[in-house]
C-alpha positions in Angstrom: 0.0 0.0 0.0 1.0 3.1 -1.0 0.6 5.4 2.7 2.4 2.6 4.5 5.5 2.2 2.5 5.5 6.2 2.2 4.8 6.6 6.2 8.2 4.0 7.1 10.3 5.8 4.6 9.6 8.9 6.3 9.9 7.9 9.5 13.2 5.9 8.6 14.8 8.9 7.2 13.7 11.3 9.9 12.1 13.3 7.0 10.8 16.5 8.0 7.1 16.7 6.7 6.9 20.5 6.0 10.1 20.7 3.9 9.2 17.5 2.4 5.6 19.3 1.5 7.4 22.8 0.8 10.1 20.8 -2.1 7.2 18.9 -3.7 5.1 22.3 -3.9 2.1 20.6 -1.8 0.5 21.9 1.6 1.9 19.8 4.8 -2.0 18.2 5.0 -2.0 17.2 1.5 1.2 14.9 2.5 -0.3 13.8 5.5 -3.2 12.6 3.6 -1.0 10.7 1.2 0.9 9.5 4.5 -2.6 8.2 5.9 -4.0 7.2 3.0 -7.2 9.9 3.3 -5.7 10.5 -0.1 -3.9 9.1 -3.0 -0.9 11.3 -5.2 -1.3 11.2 -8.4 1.2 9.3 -11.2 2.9 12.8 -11.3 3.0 13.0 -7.4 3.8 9.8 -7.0 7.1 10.4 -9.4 8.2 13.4 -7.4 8.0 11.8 -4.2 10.1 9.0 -5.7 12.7 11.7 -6.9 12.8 12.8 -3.3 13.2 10.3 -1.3 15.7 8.6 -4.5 13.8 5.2 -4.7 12.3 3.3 -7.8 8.5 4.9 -8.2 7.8 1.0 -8.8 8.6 0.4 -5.3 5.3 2.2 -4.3 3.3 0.4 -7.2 4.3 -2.9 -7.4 4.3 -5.9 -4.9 7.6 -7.3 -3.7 9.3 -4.7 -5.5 13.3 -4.4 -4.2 13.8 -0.9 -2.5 16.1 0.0 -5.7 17.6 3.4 -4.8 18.4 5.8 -8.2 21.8 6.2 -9.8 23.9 7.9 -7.6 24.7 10.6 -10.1 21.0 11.5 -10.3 20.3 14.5 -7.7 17.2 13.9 -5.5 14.2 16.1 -5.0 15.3 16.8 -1.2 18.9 17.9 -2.9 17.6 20.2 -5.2 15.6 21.8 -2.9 18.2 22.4 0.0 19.8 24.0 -3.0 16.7 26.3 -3.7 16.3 24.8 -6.7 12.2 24.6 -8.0 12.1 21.0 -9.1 8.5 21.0 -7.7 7.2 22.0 -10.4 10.0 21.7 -13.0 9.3 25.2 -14.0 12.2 26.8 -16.1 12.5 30.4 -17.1 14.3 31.1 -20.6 16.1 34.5 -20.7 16.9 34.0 -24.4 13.8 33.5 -26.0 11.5 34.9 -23.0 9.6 32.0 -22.7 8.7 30.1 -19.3 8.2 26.2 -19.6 5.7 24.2 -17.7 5.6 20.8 -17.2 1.8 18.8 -18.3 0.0 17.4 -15.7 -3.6 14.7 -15.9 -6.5 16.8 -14.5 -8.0 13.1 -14.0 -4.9 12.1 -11.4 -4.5 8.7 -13.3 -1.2 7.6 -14.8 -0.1 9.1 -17.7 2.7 8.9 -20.4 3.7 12.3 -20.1 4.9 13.1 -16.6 8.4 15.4 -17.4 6.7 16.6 -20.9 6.5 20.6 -20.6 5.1 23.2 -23.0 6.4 26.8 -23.5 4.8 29.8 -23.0 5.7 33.8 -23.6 6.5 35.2 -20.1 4.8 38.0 -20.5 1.7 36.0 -19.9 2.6 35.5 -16.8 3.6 39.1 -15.2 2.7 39.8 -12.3 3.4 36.1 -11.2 5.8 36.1 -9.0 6.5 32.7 -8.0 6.8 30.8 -11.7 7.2 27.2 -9.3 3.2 28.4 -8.2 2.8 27.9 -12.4 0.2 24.4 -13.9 -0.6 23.5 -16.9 -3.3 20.2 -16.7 -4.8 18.3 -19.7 -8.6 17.6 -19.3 -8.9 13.9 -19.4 -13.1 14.7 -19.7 -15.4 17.7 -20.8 -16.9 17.5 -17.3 -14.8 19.8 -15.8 -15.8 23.2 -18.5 -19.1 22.7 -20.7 -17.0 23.6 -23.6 -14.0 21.7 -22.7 -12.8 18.3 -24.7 -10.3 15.5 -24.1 -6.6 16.8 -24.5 -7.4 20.6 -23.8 -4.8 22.3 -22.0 -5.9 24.6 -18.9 -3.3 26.9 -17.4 -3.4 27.3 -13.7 -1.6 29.1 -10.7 -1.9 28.4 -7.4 -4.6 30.1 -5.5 -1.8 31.7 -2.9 0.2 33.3 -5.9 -2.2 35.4 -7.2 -5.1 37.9 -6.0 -8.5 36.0 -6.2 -11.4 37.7 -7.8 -15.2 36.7 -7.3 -16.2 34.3 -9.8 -12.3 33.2 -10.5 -12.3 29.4 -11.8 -10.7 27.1 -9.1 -9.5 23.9 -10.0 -9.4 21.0 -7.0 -6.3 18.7 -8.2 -6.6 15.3 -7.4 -8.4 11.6 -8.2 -11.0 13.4 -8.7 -10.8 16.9 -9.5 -13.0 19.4 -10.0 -13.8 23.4 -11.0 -15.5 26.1 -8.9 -15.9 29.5 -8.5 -14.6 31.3 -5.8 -16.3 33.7 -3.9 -15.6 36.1 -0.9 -18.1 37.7 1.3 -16.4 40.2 4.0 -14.2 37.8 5.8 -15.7 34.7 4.4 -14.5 33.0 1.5 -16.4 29.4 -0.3 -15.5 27.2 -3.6 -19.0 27.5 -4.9 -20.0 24.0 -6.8 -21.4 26.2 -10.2 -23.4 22.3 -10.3 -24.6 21.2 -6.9 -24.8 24.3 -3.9 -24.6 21.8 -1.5 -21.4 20.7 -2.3 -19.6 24.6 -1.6 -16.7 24.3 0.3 -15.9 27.3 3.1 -12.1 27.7 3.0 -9.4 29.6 4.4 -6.1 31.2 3.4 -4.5 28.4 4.8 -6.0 26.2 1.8 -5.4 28.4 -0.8 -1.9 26.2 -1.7 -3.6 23.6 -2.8 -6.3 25.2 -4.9 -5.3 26.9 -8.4 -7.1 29.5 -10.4 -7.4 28.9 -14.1 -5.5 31.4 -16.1 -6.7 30.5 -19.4 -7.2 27.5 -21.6 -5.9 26.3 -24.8 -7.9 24.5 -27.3 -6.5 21.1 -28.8 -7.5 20.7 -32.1 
């Protein structure tokens, strides 16, 4: 099982939670939901965990798998991040050309074929952005999530802490099962309105905003 094998490697390495959470660009209760099993990561999650802790991702997938540690001239997640680098999100910033690339991620959570494939973008798309690691790009697996959305479209997304949040912005949930609301602020109160089913808004706080993101814009795939 996937909590169990994650909760002993933690515990075995005397891994601290929060910097674990911080390098992998997740909230400290997301990875205690993974840890518990309240919640499983994703095929891309489940990659950059493996890259942190530098152990075979087949070790969390597959039964009897040996604990096979990664080639010794590989740098692991935890490395890069005690070196500031972002490798949470594999964002890169490209001087020359003024681009920014961003790695492709499954709105649906399931395995894909494409977890280090990253697409370009102008930066100026993304001033006033400060923190380009906050940067998502996800591939709608269904057309559930926008009426007008279709298999293989590409939404752009920032984390909901990164930006200022208007009424009515588009929040994405990422996870198994993800989903899009609107977010909405009344004086001090602020809910992820379900634009399908009311009774499924969610009241939040600032201190969920990191694992929330606010759609930027979508591309069509044609």
């Amino acid at each position: 099982m996937i909590s169990s094998k994650l909760k002993s490697l933690i515990a075995s390495r005397n891994i601290v939670q929060k910097d674990m959470a911080i390098a992998l660009g997740i909230s400290p209760s997301r990875l205690s939901n993974y840890i518990t099993g309240k919640r499983e990561p994703s095929h891309m999650m489940l990659i950059m965990i493996a890259k942190y802790l530098q152990i075979d991702v087949n070790y969390f997938t597959h039964n009897g798998f040996n604990k096979s540690y990664l080639d010794n001239n590989t740098a692991s997640l935890s490395e890069e991040y005690n070196h500031k680098a972002s490798f949470a999100t594999m964002c890169e910033r490209n001087e020359s050309d003024k681009t920014i690339s961003i790695p492709l991620q499954s709105m649906s959570g399931k395995k894909t074929d494409i977890p280090y494939r990253k697409i370009s973008f102008p930066s100026v798309l993304f001033d006033g952005i400060e923190d380009m690691s906050a940067l998502r790009v996800f591939i709608c697996a269904v057309d559930s999530f926008f009426d007008t959305l279709k298999k293989d479209d590409l939404i752009i997304a920032v984390r909901s802490d990164a930006v200022k949040l208007e009424n009515f912005d588009k929040i994405i949930i990422h996870g198994r099962y993800s989903k899009v609301f609107y977010y909405f602020q009344e004086e001090k109160m602020k809910f992820l309105i379900d634009r399908k089913s009311p009774k499924n808004n969610i009241k939040i706080s600032d201190d969920d905003l990191p694992e929330y993101f606010k759609v930027l814009f979508v591309l069509k795939h044609y």
